[in-house]
Backbone as a printed PyTorch tensor [residue, N CA C, xyz], in Angstrom:
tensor([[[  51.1180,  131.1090, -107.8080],
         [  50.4420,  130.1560, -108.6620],
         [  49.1610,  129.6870, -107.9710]],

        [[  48.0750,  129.2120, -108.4690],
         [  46.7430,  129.3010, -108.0720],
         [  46.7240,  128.0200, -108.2170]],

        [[  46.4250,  127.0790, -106.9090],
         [  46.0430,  126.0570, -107.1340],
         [  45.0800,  125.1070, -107.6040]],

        [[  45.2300,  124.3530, -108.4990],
         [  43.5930,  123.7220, -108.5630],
         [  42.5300,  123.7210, -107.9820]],

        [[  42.5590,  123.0640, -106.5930],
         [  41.7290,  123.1070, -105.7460],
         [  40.6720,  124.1960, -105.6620]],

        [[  41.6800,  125.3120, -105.7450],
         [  41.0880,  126.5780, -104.8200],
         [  40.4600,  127.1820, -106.7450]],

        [[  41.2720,  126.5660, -107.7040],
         [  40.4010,  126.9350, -108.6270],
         [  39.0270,  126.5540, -108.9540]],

        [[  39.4230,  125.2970, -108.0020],
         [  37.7590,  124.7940, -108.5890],
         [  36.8100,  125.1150, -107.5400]],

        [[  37.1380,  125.4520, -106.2510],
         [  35.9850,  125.7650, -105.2640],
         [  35.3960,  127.4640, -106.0750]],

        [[  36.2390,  128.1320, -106.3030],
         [  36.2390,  129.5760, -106.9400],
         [  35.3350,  129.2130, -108.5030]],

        [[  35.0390,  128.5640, -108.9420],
         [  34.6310,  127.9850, -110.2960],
         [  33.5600,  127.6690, -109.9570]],

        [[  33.0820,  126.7030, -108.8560],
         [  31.9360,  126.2660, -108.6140],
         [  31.0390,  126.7360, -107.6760]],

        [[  31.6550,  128.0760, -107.2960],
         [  31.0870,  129.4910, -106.4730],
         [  30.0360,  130.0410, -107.5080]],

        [[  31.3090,  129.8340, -108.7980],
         [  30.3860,  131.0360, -109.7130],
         [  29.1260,  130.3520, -110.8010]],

        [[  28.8920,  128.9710, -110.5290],
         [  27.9600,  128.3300, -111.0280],
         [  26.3910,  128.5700, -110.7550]],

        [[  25.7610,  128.3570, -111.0700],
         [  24.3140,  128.2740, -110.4530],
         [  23.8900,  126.8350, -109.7590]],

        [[  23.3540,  126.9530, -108.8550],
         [  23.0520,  126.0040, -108.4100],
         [  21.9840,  125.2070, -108.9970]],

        [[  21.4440,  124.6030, -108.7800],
         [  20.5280,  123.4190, -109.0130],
         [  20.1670,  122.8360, -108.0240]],

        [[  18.5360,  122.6970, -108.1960],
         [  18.3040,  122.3200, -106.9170],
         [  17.7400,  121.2960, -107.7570]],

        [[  17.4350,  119.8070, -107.1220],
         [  17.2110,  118.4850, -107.4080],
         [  15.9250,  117.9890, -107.7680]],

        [[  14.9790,  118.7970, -107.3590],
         [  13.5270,  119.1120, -107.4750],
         [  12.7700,  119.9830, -107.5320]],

        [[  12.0020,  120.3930, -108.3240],
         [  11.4390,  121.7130, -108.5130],
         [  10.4830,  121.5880, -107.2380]],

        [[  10.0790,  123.1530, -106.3810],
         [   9.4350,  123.4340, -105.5290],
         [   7.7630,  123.1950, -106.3020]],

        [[   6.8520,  122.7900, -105.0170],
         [   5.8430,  123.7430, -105.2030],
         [   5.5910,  124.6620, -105.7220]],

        [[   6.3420,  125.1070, -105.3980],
         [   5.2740,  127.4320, -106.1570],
         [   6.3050,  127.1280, -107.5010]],

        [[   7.2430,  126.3120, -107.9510],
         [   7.8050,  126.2880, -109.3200],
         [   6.6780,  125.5210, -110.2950]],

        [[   6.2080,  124.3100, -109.7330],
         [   5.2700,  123.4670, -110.5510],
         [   3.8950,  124.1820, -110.5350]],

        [[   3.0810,  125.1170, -109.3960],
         [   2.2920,  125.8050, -109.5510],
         [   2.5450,  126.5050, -110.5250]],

        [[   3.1540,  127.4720, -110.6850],
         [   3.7700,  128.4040, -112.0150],
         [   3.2570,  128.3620, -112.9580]],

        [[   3.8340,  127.0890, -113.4110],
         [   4.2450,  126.5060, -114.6190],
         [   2.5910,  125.8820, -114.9920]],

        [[   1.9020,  125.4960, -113.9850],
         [   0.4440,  124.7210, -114.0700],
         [  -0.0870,  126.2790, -114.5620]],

        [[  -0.2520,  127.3620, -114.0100],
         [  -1.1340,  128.3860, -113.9860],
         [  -0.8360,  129.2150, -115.2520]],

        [[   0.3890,  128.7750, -115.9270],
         [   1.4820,  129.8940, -116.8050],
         [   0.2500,  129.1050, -118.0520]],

        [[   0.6090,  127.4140, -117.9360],
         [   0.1630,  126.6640, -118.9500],
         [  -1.3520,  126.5230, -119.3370]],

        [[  -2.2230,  126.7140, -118.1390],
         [  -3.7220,  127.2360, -118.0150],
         [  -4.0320,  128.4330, -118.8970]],

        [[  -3.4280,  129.3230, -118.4600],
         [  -3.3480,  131.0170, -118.6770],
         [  -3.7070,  130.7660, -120.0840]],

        [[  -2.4950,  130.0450, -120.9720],
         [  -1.7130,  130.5780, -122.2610],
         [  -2.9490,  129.5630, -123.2060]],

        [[  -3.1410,  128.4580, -122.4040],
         [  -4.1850,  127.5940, -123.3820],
         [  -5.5330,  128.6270, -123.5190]],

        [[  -6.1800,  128.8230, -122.3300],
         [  -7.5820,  129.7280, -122.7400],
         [  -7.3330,  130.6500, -123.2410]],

        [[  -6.3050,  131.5730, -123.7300],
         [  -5.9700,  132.3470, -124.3920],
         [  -5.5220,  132.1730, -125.7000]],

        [[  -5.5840,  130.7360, -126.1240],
         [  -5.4170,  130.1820, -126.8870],
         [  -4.1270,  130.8210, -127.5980]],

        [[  -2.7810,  130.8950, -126.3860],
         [  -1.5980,  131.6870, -127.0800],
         [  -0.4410,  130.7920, -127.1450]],

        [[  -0.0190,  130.6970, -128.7170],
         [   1.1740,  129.4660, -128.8940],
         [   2.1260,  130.2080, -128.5500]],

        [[   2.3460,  131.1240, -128.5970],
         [   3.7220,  131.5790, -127.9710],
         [   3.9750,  131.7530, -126.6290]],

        [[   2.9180,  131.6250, -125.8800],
         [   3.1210,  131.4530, -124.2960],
         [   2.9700,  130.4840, -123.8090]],

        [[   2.6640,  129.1290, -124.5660],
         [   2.6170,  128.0640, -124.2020],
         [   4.0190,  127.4120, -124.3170]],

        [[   4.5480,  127.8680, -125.6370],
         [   5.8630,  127.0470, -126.0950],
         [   6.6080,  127.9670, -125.3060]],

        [[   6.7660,  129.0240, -124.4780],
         [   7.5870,  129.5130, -123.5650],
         [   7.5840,  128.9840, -122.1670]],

        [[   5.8710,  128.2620, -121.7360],
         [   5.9750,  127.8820, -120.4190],
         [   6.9670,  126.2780, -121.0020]],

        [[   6.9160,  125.7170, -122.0710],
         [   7.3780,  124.5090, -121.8150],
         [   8.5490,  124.8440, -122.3700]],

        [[   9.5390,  125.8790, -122.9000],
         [  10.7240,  125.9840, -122.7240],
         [  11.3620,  126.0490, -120.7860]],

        [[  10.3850,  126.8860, -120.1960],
         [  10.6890,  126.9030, -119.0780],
         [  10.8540,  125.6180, -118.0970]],

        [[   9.9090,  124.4970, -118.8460],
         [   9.1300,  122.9910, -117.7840],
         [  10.7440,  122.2930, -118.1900]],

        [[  11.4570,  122.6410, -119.0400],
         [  13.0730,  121.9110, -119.4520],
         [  13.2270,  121.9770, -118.3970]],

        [[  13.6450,  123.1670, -117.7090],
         [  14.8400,  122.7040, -116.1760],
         [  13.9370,  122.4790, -115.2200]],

        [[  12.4270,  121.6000, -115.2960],
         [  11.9350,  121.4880, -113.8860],
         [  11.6370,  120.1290, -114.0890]],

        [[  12.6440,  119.3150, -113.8570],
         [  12.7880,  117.8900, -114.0620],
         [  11.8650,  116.7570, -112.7860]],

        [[  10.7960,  116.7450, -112.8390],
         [   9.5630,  116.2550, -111.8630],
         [   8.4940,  115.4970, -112.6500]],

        [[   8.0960,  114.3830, -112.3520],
         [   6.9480,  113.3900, -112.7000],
         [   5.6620,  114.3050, -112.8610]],

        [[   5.6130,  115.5460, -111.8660],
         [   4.2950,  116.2850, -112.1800],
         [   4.2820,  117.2270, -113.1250]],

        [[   5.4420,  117.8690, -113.5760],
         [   5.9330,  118.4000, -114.7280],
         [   5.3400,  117.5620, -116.3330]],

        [[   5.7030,  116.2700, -116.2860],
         [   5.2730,  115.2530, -117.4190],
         [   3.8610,  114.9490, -117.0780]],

        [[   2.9460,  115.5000, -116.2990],
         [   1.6110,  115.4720, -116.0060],
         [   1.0950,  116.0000, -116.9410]],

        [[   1.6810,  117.6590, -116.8610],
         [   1.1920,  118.6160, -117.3340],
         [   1.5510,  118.6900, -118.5860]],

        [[   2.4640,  118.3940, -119.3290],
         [   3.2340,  118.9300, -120.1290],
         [   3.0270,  117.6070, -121.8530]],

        [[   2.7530,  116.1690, -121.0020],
         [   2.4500,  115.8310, -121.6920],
         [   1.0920,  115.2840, -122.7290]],

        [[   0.3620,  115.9910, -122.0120],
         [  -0.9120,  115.6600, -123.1390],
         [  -0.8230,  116.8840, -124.5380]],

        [[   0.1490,  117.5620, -124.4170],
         [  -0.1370,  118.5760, -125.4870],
         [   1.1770,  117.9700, -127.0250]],

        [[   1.6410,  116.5690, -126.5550],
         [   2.7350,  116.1720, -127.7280],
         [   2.0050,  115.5260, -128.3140]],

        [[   0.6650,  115.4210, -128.1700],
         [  -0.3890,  115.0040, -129.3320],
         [  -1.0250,  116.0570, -130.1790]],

        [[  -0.8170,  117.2540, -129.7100],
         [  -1.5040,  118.7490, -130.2110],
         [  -1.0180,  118.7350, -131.5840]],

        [[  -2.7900,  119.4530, -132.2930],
         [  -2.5270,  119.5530, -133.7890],
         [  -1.3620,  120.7770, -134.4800]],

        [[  -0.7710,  121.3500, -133.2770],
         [   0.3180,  122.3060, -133.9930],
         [   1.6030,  121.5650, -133.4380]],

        [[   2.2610,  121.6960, -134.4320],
         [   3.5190,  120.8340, -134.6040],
         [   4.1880,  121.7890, -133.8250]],

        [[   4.1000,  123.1500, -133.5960],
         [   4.9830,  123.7690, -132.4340],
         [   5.0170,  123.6060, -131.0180]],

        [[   3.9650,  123.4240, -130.6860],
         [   3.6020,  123.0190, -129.5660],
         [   3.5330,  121.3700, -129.3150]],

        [[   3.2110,  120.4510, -130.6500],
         [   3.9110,  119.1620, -129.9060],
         [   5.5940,  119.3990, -129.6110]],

        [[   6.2820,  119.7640, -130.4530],
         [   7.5830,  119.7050, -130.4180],
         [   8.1980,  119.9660, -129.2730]],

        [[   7.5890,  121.6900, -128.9620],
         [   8.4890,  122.3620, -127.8460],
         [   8.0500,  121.2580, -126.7740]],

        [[   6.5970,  120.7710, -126.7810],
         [   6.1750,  119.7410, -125.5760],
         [   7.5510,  118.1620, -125.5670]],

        [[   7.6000,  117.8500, -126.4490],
         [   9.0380,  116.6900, -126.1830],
         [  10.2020,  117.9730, -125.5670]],

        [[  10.4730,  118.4910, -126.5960],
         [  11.5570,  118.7490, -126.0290],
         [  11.9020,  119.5360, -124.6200]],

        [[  10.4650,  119.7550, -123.9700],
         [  10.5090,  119.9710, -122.5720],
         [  10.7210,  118.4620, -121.7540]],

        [[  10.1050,  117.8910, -122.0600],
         [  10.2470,  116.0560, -121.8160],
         [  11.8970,  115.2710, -122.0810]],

        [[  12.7800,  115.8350, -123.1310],
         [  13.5570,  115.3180, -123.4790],
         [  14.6060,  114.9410, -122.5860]],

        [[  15.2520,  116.1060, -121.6400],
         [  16.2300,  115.9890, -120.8250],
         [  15.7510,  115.3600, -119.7240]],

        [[  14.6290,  115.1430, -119.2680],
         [  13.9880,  114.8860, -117.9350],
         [  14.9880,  113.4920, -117.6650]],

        [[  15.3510,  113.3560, -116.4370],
         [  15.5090,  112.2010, -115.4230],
         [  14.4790,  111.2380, -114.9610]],

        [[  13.2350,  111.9350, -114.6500],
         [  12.3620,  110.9560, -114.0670],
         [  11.7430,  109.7810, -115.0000]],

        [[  11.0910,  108.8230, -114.4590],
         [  10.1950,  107.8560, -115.2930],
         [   9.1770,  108.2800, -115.5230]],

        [[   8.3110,  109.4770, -115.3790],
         [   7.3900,  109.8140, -116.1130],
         [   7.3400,  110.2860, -117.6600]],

        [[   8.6170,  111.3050, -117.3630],
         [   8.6790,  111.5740, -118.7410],
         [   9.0150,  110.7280, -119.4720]],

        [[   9.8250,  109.6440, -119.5450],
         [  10.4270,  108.8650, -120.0660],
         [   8.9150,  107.6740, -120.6160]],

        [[   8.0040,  107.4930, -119.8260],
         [   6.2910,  107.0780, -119.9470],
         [   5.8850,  107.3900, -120.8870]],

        [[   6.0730,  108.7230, -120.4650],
         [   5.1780,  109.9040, -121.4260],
         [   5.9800,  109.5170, -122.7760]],

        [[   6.7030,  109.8620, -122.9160],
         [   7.2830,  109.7130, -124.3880],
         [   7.0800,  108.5090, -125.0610]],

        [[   7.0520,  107.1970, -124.3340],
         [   7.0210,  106.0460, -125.0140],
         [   5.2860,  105.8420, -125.4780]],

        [[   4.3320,  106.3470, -124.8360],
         [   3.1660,  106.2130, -124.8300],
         [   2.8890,  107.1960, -125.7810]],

        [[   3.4790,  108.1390, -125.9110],
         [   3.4940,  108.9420, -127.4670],
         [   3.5180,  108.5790, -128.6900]],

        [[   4.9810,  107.8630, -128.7050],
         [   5.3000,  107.0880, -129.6680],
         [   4.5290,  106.1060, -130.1550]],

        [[   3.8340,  105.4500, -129.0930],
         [   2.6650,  104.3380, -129.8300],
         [   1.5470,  104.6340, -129.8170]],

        [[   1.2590,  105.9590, -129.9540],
         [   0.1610,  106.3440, -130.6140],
         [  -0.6470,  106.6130, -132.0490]],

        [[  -1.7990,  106.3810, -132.1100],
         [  -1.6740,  106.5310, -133.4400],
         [  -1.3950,  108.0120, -134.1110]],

        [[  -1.7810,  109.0350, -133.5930],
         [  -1.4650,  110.3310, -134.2230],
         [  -0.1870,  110.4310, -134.2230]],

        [[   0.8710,  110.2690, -133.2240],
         [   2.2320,  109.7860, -133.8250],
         [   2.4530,  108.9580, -134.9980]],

        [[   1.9910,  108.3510, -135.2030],
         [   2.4460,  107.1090, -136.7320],
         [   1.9340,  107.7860, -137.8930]],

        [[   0.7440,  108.6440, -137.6930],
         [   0.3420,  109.7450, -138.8860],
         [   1.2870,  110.9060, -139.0110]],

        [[   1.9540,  111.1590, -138.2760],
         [   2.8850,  111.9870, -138.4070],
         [   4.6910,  111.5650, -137.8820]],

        [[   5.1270,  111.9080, -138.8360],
         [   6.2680,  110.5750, -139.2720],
         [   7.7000,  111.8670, -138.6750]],

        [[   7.6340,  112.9280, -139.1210],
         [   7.9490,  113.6880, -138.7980],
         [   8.0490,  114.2230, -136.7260]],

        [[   7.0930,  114.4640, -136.5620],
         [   7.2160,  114.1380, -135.0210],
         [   7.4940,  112.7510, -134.2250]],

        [[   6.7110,  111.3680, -134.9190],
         [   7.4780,  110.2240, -134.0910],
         [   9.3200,  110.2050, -134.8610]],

        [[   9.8800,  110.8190, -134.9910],
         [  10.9710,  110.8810, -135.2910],
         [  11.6680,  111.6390, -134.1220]],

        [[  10.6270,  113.2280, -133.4910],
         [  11.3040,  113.8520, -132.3430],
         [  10.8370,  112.9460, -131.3020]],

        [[  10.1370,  112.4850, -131.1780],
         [  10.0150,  111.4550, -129.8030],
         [  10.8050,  110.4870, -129.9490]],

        [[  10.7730,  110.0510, -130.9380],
         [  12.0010,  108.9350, -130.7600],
         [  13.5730,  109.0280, -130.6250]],

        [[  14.0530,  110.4190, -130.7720],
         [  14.8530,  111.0020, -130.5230],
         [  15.2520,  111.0060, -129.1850]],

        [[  13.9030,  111.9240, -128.8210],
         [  13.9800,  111.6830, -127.4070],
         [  13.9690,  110.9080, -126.2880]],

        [[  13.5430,  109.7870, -126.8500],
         [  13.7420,  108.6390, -125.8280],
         [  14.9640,  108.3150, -126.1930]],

        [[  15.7390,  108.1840, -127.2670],
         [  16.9220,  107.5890, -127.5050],
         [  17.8060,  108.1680, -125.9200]],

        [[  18.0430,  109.9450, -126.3070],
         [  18.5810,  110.5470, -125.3930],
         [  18.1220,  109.9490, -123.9840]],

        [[  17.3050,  109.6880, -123.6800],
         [  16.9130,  109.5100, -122.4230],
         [  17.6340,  108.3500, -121.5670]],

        [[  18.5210,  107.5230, -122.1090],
         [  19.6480,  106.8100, -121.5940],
         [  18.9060,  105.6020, -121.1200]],

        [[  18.1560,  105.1000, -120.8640],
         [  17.3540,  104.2060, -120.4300],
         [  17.8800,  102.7000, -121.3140]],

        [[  17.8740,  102.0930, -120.6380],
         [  18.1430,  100.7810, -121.0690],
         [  16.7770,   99.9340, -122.2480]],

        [[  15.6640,  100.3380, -121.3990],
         [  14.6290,  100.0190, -121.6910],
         [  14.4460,  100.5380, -123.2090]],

        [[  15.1100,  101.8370, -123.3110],
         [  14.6390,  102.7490, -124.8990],
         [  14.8570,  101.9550, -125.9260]],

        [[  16.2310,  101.0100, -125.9270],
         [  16.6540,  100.0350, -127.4320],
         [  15.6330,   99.4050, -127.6650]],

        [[  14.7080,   98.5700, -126.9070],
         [  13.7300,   98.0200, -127.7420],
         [  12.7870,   98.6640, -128.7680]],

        [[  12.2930,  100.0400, -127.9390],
         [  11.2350,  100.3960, -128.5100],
         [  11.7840,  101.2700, -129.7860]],

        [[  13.0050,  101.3760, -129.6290],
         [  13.5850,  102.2960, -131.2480],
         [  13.6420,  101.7900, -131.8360]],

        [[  14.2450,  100.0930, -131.7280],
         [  14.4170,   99.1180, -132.7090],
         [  13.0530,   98.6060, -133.1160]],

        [[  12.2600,   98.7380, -132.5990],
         [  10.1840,   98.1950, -132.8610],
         [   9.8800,   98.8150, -134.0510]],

        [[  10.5800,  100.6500, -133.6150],
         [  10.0280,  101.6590, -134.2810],
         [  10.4640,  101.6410, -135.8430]],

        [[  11.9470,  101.2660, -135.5300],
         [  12.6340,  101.1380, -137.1820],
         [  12.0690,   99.6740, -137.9990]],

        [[  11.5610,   98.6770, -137.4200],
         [  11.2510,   97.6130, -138.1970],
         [   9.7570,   98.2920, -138.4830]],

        [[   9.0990,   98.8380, -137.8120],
         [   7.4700,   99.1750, -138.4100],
         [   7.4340,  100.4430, -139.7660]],

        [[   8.6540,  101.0180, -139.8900],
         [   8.5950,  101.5900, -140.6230],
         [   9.8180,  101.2680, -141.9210]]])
């Protein structure tokens, strides 16, 4: 019979690790991937570098990542939150709220709906006010 224990060291062998902070040459990447794809003016390599910026949970990550959740294509604001969404740090969590009270957010009712989403998720204590702001202004 196989003990727990040894099931779970054997279980968490076969996991991937995670490392707690994205490296250097990961946030370079991702800066040069996101450079690349803009002068090339390519939405599909942009909304792939910020599928990728999801698991690189870093304040310089929400540097980069968030001036484009104001962008006039709704694909590229979107995939841009939802690279922002899971983040841990207080930048992203910035970033999103400073979204939300923007005005091109309030013109589009439809996206301050995914940001506000996303801050909900974001566990923050701080988020109830500004959802509850959001539902009385509208």
């Amino acid at each position: 019979m196989i003990r727990p224990a040894l099931l779970l060291l054997v279980l968490a062998g076969l996991c991937p690790a995670q490392s707690e902070t994205p490296s250097k040459e990961d946030i370079d990447a991702l800066k040069s991937a996101v450079s690349e794809a803009k002068k090339a003016k390519d939405t599909a390599a942009l909304a792939k570098a910020f599928n990728q910026a999801i698991w690189l949970d870093d304040g310089r990550v929400a540097k980069i990542i968030a001036p484009f959740i104001a962008d006039k294509n709704d694909i590229l604001a979107k995939a841009a939150i939802k690279a922002l969404r899971y983040h841990g740090n207080d930048a992203s969590y910035k970033a999103l709220v400073k979204a939300e009270g923007s005005k091109d957010a309030r013109k589009r009712p439809e996206l301050r709906g995914e940001i506000l989403l996303a801050i909900a998720q974001s566990g923050e204590k701080k988020a109830i006010p500004t959802i509850v702001d959001a539902a009385k202004s509208t």
